[in-house]
Backbone bond lengths (Angstrom), bond angles and torsions (degrees), N, CA, C in turn:
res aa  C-N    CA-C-N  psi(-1)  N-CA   C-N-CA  omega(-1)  CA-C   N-CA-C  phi
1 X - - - 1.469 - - 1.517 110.12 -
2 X 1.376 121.53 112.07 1.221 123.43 -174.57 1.652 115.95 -79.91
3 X 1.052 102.73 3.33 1.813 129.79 -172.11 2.317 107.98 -97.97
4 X 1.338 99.79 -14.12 1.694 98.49 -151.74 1.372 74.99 -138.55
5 X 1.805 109.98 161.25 1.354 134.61 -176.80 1.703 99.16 -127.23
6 X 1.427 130.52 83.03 1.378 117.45 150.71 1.069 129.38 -36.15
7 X 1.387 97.88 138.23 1.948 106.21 171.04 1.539 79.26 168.74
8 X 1.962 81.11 -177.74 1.619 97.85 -147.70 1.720 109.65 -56.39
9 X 0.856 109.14 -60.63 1.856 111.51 150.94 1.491 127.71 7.83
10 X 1.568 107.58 -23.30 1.445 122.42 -137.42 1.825 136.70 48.69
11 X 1.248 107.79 -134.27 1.481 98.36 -177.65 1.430 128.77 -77.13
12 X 0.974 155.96 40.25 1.221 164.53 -135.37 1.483 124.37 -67.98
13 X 1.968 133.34 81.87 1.041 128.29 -124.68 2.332 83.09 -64.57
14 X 1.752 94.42 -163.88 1.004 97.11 -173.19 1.494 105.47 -102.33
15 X 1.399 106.28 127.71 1.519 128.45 167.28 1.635 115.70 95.86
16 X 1.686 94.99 23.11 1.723 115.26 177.18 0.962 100.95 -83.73
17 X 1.610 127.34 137.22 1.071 115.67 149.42 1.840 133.54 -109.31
18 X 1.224 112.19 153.80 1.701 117.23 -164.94 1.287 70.90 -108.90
19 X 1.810 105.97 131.10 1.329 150.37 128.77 1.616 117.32 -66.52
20 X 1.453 96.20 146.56 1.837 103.76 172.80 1.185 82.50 -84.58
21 X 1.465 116.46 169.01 1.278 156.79 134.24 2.027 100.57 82.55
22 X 1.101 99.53 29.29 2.033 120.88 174.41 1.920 88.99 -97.54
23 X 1.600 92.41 139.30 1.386 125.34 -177.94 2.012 90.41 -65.24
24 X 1.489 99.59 114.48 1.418 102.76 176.57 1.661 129.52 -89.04
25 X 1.455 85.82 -1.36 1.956 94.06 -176.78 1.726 84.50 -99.69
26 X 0.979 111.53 -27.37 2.121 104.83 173.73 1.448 110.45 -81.92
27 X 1.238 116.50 -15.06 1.468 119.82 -177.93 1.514 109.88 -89.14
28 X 1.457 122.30 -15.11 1.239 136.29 -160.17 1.405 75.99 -101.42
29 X 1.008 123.71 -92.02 1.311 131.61 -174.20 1.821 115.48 -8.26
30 X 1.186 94.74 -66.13 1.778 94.50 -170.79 1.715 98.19 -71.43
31 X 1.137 133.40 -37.58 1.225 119.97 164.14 1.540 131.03 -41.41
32 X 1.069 91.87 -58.93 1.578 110.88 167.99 1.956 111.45 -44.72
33 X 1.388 108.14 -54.50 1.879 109.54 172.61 1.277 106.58 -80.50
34 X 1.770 131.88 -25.45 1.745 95.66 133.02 1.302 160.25 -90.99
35 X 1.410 111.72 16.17 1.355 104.52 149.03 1.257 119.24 -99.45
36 X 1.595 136.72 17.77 1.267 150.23 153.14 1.646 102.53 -70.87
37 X 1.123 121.82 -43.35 1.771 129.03 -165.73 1.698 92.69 -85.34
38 X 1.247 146.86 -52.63 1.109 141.37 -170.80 1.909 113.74 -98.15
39 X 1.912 100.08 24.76 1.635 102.23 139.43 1.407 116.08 -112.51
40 X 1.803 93.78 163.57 1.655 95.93 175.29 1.363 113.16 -98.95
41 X 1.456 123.42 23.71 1.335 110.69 -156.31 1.627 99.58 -162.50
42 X 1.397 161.13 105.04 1.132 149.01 165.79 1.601 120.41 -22.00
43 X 1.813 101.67 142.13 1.612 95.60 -149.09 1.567 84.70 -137.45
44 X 1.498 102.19 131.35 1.249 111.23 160.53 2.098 141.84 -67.04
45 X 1.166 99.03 143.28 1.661 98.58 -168.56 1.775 118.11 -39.51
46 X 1.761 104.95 -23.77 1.164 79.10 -178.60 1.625 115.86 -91.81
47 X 1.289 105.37 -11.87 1.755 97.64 179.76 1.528 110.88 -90.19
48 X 1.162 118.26 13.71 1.373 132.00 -177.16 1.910 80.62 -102.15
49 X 0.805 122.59 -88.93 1.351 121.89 -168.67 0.991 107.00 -22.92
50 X 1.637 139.96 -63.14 1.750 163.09 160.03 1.214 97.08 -37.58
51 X 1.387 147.95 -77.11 1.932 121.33 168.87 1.231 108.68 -49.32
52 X 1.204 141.85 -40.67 1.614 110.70 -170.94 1.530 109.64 -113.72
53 X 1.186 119.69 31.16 1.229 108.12 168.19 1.279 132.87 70.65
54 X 1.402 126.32 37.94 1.426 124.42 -141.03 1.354 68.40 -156.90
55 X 1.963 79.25 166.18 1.672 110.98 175.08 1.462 106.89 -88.10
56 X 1.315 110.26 146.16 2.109 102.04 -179.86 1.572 98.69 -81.80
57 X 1.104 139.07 19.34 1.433 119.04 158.23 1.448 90.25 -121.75
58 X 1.564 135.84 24.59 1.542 129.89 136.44 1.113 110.52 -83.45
59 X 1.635 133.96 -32.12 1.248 131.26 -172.61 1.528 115.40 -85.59
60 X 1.084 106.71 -59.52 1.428 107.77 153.03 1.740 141.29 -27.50
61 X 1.447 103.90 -45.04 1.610 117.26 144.10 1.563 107.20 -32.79
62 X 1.194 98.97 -90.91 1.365 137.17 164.09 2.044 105.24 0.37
63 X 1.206 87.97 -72.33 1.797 100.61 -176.36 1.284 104.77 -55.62
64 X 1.569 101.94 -63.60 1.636 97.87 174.42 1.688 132.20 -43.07
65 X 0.917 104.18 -45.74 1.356 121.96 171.35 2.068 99.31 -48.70
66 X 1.384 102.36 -57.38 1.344 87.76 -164.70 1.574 108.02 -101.02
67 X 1.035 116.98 21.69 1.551 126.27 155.21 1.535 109.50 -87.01
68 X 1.040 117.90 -48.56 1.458 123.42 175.98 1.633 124.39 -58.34
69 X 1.759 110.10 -26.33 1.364 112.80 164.47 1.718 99.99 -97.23
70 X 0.916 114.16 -3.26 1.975 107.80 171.50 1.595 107.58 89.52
71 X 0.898 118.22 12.01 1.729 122.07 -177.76 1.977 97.32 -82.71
72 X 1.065 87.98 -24.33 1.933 91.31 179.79 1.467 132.94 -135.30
73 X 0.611 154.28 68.76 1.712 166.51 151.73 1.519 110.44 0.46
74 X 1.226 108.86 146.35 1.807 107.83 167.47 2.127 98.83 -133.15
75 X 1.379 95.02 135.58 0.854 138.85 -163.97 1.981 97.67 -82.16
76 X 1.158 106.85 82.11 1.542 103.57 -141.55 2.097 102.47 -81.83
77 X 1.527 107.69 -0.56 1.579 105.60 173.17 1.473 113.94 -111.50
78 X 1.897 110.59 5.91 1.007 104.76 141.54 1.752 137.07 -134.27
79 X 1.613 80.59 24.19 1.315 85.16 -159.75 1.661 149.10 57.74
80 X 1.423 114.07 24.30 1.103 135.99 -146.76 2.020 96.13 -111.41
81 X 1.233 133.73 170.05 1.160 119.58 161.60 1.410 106.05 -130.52
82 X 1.520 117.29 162.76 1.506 118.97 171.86 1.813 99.92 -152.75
83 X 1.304 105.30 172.12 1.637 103.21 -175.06 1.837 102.71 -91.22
84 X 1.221 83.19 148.97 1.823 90.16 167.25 1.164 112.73 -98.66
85 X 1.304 116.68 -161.83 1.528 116.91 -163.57 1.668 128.80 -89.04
86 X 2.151 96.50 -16.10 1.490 100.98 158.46 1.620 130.65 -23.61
87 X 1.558 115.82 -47.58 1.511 110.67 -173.56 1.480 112.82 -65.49
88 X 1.822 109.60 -25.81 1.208 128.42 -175.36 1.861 120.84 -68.09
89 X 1.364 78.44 -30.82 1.822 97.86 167.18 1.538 110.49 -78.15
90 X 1.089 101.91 -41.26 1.678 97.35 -168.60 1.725 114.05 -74.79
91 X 1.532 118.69 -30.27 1.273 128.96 -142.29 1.589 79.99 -123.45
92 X 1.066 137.01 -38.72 1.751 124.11 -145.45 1.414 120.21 35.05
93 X 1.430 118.75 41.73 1.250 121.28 165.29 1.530 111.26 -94.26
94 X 1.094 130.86 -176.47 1.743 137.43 -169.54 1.397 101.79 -63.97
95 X 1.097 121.01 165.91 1.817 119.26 149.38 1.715 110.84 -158.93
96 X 0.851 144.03 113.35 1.268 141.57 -157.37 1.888 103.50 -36.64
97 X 1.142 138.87 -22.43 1.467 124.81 148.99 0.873 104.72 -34.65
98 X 0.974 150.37 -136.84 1.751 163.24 89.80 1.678 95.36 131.05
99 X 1.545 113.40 -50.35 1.266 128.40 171.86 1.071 125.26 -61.54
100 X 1.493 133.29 -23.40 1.297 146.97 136.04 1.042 137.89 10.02
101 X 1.401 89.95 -57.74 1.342 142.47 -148.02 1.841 99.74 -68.72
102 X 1.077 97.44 -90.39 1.782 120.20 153.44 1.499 121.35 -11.04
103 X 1.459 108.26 -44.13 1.422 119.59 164.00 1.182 128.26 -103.50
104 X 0.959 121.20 -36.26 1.535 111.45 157.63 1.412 145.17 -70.46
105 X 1.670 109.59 -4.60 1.626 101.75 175.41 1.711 101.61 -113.22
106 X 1.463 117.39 4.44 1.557 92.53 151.57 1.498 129.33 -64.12
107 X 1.700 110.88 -23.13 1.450 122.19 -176.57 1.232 116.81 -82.29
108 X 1.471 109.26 -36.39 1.700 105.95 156.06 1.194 141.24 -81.07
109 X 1.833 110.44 15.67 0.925 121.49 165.23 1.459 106.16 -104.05
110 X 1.033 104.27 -10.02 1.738 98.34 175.98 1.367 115.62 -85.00
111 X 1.441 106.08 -19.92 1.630 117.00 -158.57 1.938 93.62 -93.96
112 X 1.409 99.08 -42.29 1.560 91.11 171.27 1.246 113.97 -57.69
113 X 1.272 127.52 -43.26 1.769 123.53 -166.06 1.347 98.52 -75.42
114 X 1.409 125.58 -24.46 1.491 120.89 -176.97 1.899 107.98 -84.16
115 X 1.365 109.35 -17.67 1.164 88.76 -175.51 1.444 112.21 -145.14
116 X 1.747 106.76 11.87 1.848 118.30 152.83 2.041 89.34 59.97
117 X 1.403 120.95 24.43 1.488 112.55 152.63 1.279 103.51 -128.81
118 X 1.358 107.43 146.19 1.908 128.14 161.57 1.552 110.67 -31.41
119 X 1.922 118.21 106.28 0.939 92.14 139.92 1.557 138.67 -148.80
120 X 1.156 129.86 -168.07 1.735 132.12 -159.73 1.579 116.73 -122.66
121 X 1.455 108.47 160.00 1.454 109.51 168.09 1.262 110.24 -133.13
122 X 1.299 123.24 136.92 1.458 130.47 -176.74 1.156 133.42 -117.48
123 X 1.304 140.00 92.76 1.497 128.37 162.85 1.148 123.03 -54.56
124 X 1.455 121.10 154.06 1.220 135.22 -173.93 1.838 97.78 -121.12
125 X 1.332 95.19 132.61 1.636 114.02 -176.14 1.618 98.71 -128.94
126 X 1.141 131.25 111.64 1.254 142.54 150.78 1.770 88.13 58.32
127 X 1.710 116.27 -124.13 1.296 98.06 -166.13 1.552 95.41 -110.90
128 X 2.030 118.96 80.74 1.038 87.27 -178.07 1.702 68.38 -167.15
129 X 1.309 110.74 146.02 1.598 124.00 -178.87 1.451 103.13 -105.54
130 X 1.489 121.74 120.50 1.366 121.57 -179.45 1.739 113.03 -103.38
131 X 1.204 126.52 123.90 1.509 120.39 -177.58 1.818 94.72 -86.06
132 X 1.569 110.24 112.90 1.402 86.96 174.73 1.861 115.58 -123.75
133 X 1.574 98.07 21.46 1.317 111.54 160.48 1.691 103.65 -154.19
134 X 1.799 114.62 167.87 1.072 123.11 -170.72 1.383 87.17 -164.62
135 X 1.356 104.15 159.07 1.764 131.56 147.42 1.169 112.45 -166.00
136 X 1.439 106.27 114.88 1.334 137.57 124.64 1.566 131.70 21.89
137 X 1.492 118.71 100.51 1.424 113.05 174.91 1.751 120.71 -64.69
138 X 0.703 113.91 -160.21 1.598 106.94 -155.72 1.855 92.73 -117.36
139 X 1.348 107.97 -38.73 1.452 138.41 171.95 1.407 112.93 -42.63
140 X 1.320 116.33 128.87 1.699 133.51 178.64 1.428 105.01 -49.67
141 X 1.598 115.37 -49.77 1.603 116.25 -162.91 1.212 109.36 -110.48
142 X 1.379 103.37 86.42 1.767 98.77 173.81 1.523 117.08 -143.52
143 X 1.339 131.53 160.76 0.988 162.53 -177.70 1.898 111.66 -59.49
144 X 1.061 114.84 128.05 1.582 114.29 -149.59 1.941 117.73 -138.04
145 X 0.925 110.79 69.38 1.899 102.98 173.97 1.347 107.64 -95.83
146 X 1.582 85.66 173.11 1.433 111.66 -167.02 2.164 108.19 -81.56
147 X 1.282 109.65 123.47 1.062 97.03 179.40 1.758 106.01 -81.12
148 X 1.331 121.70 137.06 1.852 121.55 -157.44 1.773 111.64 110.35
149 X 1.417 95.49 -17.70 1.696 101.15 -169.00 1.633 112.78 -80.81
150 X 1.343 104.36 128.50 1.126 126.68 177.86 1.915 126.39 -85.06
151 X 0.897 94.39 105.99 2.197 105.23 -169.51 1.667 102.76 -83.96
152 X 1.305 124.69 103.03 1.600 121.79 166.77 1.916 108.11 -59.15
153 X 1.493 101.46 119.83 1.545 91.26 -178.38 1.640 118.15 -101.43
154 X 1.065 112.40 29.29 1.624 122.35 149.03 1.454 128.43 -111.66
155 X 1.049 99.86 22.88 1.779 98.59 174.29 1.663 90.42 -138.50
156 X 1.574 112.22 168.58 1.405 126.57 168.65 1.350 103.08 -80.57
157 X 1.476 111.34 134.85 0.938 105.06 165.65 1.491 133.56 -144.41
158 X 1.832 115.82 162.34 1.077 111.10 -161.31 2.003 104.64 103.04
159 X 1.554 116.65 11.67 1.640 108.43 -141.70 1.315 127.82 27.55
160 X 1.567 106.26 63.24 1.630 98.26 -177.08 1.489 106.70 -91.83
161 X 1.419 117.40 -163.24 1.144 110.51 177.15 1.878 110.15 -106.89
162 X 1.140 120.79 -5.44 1.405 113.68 177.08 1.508 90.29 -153.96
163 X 1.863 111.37 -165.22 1.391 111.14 171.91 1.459 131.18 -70.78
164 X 1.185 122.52 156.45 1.444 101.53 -179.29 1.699 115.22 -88.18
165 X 1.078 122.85 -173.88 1.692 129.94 -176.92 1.511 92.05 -55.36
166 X 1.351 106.03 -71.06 1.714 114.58 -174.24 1.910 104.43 -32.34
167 X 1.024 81.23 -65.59 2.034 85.20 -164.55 2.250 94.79 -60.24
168 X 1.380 116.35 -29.99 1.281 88.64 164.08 1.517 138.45 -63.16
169 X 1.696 96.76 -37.24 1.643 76.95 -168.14 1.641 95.85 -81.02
170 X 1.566 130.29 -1.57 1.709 107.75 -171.63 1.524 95.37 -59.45
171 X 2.039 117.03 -51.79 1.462 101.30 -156.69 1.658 119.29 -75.51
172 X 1.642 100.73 13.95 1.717 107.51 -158.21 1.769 79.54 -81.69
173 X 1.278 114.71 -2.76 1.602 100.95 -177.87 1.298 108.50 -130.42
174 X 1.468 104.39 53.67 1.742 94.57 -168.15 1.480 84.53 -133.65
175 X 1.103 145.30 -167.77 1.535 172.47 -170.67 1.422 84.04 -80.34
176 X 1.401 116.38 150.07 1.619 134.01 143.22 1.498 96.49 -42.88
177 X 1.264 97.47 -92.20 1.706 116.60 -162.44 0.939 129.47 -43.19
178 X 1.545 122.14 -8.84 1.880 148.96 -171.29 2.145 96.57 -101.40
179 X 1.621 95.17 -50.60 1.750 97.15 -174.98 1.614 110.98 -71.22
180 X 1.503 105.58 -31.55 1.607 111.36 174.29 1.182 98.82 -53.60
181 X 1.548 119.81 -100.04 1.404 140.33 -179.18 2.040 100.80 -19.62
182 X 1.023 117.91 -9.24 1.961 106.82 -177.32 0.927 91.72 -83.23
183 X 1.743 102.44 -63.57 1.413 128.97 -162.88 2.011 106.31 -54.06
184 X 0.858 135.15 -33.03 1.474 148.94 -166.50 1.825 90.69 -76.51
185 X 1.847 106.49 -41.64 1.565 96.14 -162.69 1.618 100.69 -74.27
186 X 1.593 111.44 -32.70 1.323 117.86 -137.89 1.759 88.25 -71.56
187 X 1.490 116.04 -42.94 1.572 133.50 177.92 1.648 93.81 -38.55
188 X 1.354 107.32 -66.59 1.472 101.28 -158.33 1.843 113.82 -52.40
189 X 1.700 99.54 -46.48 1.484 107.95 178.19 1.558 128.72 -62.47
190 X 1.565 109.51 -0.92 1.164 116.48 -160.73 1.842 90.38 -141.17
191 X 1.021 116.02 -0.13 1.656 119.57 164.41 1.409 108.21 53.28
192 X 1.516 107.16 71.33 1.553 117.10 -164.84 1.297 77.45 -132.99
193 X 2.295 100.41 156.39 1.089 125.49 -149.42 1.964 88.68 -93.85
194 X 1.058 117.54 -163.85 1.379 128.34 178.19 1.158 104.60 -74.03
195 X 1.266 144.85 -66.68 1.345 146.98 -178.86 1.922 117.78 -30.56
196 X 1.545 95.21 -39.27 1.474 92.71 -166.17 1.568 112.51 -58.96
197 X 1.161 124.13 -29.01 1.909 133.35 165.64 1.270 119.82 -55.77
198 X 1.706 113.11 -40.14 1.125 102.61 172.52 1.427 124.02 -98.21
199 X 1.372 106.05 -6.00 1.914 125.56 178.30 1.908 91.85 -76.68
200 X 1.164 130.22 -39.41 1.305 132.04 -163.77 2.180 90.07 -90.20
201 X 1.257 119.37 -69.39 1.238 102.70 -178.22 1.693 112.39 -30.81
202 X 1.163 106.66 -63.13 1.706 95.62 -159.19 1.710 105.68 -55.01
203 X 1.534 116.30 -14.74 1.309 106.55 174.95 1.628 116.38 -84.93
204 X 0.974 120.30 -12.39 1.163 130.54 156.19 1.520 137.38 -56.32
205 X 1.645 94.21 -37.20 1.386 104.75 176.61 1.176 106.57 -101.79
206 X 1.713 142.67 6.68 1.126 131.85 171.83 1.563 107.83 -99.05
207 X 1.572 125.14 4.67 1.330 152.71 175.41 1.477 102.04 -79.69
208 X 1.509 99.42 -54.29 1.752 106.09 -169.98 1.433 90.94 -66.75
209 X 1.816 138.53 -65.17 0.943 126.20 180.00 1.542 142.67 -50.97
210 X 1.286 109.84 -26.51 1.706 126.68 177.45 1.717 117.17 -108.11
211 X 1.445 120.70 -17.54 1.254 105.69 165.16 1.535 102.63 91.57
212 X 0.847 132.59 7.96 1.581 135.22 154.14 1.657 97.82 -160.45
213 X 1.914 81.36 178.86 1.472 98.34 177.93 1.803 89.25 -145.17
214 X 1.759 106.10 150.53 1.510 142.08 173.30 1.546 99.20 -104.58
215 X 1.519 94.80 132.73 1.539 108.38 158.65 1.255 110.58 -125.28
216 X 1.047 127.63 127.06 1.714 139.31 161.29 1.298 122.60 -83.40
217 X 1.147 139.42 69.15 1.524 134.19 -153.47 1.280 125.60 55.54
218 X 0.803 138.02 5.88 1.838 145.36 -158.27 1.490 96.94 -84.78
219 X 1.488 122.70 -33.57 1.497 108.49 -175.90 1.306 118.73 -97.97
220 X 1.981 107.89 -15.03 1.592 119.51 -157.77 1.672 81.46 -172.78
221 X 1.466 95.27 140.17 1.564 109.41 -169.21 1.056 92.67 -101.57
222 X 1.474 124.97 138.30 1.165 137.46 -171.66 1.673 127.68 86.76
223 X 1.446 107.56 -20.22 1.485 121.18 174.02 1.516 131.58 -109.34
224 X 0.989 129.91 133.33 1.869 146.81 -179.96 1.258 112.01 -83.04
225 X 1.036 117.40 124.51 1.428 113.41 173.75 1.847 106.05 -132.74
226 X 1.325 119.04 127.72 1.366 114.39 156.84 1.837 119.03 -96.70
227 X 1.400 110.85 147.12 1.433 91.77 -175.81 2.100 93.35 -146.59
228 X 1.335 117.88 145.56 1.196 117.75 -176.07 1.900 94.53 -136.63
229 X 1.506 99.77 174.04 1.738 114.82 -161.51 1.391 101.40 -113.72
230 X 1.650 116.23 113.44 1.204 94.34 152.39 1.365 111.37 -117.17
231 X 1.792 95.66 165.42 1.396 120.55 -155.70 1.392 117.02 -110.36
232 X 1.618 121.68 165.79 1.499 102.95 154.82 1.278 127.82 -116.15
233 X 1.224 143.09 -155.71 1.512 140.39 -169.03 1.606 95.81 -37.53
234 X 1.218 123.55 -65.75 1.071 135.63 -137.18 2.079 113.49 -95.35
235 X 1.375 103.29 12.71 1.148 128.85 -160.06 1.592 125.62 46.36
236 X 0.956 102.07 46.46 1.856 123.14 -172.29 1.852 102.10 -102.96
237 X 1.573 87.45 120.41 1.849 79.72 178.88 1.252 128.55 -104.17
238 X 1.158 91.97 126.81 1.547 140.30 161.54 1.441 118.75 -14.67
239 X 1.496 97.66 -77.95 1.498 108.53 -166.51 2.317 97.73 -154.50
240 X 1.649 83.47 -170.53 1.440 77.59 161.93 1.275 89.25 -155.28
241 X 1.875 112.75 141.74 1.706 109.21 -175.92 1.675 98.08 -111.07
242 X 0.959 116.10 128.68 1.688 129.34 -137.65 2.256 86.10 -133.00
243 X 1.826 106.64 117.07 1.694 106.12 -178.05 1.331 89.55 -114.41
244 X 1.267 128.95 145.13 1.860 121.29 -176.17 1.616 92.45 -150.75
245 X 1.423 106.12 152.10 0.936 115.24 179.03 1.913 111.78 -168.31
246 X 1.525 108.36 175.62 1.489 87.25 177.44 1.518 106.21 -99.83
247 X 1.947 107.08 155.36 1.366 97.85 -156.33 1.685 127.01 -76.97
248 X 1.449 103.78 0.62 1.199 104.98 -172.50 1.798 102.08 -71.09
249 X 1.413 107.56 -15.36 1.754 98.86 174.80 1.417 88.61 -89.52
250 X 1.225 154.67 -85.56 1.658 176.61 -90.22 1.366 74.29 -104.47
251 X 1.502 152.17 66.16 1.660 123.30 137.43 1.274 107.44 -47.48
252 X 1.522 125.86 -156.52 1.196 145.49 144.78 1.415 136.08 -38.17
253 X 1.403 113.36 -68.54 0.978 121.95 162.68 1.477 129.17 -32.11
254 X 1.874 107.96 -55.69 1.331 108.65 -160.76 1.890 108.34 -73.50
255 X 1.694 106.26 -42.03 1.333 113.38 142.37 1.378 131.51 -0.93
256 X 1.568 109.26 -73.76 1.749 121.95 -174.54 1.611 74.17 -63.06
257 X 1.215 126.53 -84.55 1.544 139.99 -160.32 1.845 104.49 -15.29
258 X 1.432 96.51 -46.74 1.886 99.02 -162.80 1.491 93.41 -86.55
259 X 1.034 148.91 -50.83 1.645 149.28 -156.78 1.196 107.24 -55.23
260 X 2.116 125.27 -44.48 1.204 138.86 -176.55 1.151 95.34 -59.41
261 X 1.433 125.00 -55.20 1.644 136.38 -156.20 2.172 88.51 -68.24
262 X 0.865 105.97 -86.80 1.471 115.34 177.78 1.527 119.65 -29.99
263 X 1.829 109.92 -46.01 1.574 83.91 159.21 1.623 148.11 -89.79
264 X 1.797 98.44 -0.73 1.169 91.47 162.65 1.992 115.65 -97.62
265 X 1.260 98.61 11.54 1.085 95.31 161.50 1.745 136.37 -67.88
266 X 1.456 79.85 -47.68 1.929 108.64 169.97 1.198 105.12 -57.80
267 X 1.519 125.28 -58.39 1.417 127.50 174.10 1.629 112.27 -33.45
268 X 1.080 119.54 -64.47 1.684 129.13 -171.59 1.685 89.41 -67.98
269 X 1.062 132.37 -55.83 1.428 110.14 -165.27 1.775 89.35 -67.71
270 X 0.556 157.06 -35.55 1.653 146.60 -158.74 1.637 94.66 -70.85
271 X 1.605 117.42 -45.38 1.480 106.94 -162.50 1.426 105.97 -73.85
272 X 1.807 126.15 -29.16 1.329 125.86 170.89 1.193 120.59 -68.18
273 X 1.374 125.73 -32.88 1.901 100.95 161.67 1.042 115.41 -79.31
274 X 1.559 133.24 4.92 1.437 122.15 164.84 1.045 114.33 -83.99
275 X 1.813 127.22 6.57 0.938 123.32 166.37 1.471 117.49 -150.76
C-alpha cells in the first residue's frame, strides 16, 4: 500500500498518529475499517493481515467482531469482507452505494412510466436487504416502504406466507448449503411443515435458471411483486431491482410483461457500471 507505513503497529494510514497508552484491540480495529474504506473490491483475511501487519487469527477476531456490530459484511461465495453502509449512517460521508443512486432511478423511472407500479432497488448487506432508492406509482392504491429500510433475510417477511421475490434471487446466489441451512432456520421460526425448504429451494433454483423471481402474495397478502439481479462483470450481485404492486393489477400476464422489461433493464444497468 503506497498510502500506509507498516510496522509493528500494523498499517498505519498516512499522517496518523499512534499514541502510547490508546486501547490497541480499538486501534486495530479502526485501522482495519480503514483499509476496508480505501479498497475497491472485498478483501480477504489474509491480505488484510499482510497490510496491517497482524496475525490472520488477529484479523479474523477482528472481522468477527465487526460483522457482528454490522459495520462489515462477508461476502459468503467468496468469503471476502467489505463495509456496509453503517459507517455511511454514522458519518454521511460518500461510499460507493450512494453512487448508485444516480444510475439507478433514471431506470426506475422508466420502468414506472412503463408499467404505472412502485418501483425499488436494494442492496444486500450481510443478512439484511437495504431499499436505498424507490419511486412511486402514479396510482391511488399502492404499496409503500420506507426508503433507508432494512429487510431481515432469514425470516418471512411482512407475515407472508413463503419468501419473497427479493429474498429469492439474493439466495439464488448464495451457496446451496448457506440457502438450505437459512431456509431450515426460517421454517423453524415461522413453524413450517417439511415441504416448505424444499417447495422454496426449487424456487430458488428456477431463479438461478431464468434470471428473476415472481411472488404471488407470499410476502404480503394481496400484493405481486416481480424482482430480477443485477450483477457485475464477474456475475457477483450487485443489487436486486424489486416492481410491486397490488395483485389485482399484477395478473399474470402483466408480470411475464414486467420481468422482460426489468431484465433487460438490469442487463443495461450492469453494462454502465462496467463502464
Amino acid at each position: 500500500m503506497k498510502d500506509a507505513v507498516i510496522g509493528q503497529r500494523g498499517a498505519v494510514p498516512e499522517g496518523a498518529q499512534v499514541t502510547p497508552n490508546v486501547d490497541k484491540t480499538l486501534t486495530k480495529g479502526l485501522l482495519l475499517l480503514d483499509v476496508l474504506s480505501r479498497s475497491e473490491r472485498p478483501r480477504g483475511v489474509s491480505e488484510l493481515a499482510l497490510d496491517l501487519s497482524l496475525t490472520k487469527s488477529n484479523v479474523h477476531r477482528l472481522l468477527q467482531t465487526l460483522v457482528a456490530t454490522g459495520f462489515v459484511a462477508r461476502d459468503h461465495r467468496t468469503e471476502k469482507y467489505y463495509l456496509t453502509s453503517k459507517l455511511l449512517r454514522l458519518s454521511r460521508r460518500y461510499s460507493p452505494q450512494r453512487s448508485l443512486i444516480p444510475i439507478v432511478r433514471p431506470m426506475m423511472k422508466e420502468l414506472v412510466a412503463r408499467t404505472e407500479e412502485t418501483a425499488a432497488f436494494f442492496l444486500v448487506e450481510g443478512n439484511e436487504a437495504v431499499m436505498i432508492d424507490q419511486v412511486e406509482t402514479p396510482q391511488t392504491v399502492r404499496v409503500f416502504f420506507e426508503v433507508g429500510e432494512a429487510y431481515l433475510l432469514d425470516q418471512i417477511l411482512m407475515s407472508g406466507k413463503g419468501l419473497s421475490a427479493l429474498q429469492q434471487v439474493v439466495y439464488a446466489y448464495r451457496p446451496d448449503l448457506q440457502t438450505e441451512q437459512a431456509l431450515q432456520q426460517i421454517a423453524r421460526k415461522a413453524r413450517r411443515t417439511a415441504s416448505f425448504v424444499k417447495d422454496e429451494i426449487l424456487k430458488i433454483r428456477a431463479v438461478r435458471d431464468h434470471g428473476f423471481a415472481i411472488s404471488r402474495g407470499e410476502w404480503m397478502e394481496g400484493a405481486n411483486a416481480v424482482a430480477v439481479p443485477v450483477t457485475d462483470m464477474s456475475k457477483e450481485l450487485l443489487g436486486v431491482l424489486v416492481s410491486f404492486g397490488p395483485s389485482l393489477r399484477l395478473p399474470e400476464k402483466k408480470m411475464n410483461e414486467m420481468r422482460r422489461e426489468m431484465c433487460l433493464m438490469a442487463e443495461g444497468l450492469t453494462r454502465k457500471l462496467e463502464g
